[in-house]
N, C-alpha and C positions, 0 to 999 in steps of 0.2 A: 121654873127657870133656874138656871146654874150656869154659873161663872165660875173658873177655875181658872190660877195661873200656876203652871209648874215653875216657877224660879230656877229650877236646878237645871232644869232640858231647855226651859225657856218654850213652854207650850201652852197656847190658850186654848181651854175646852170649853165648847158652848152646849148643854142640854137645854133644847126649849120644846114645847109642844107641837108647833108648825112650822113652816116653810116660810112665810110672812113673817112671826115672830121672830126666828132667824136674822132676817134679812135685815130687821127692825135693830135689835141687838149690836148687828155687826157694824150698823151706818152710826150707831148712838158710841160705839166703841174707837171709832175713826175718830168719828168728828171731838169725842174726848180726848184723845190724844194730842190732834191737832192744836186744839187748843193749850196743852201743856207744851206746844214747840216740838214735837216730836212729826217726822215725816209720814203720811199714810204709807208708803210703801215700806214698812217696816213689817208689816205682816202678811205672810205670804196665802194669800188666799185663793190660791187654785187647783187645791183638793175641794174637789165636795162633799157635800156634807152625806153624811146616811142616818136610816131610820132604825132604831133600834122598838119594835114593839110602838106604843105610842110618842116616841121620843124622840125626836130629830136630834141628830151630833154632830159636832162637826170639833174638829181639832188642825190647830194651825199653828204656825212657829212663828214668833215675833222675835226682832231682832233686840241687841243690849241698847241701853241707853248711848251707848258711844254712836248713835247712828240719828244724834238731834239735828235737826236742820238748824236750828240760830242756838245761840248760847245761851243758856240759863242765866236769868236777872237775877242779879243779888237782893 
């Protein structure tokens, strides 16, 4: 499995073994966010994903920090 975030493009790339792993991944990546105060809809997830050989991929565009639902506790 592989996490990757482009900073510069502002692009998440997910390598995992299956379809379930995936799926698994992308709920654990939400729900982390969520809990930093950050909106789920900040990443746009409707491209799907593809198989490369044994490796499902999937690449998606997450939006900047300026797109927090509540504001950062000091």
């Amino acid at each position: 499995m592989e996490i990757e975030l482009d900073k510069k493009e502002m692009i998440v790339k997910l390598e995992v073994e299956t379809d379930m792993k995936l799926d698994q991944v992308i709920d654990v990546l939400i729900s982390r966010s969520m809990r930093q105060g950050l909106a789920a809809e900040i990443y746009d997830l409707s491209k799907e994903h593809y198989v490369s050989g044994k490796i499902v991929k999937k690449r998606f565009p997450c939006a900047t920090a300026s797109s927090r639902t509540t504001p950062r506790r000091s």
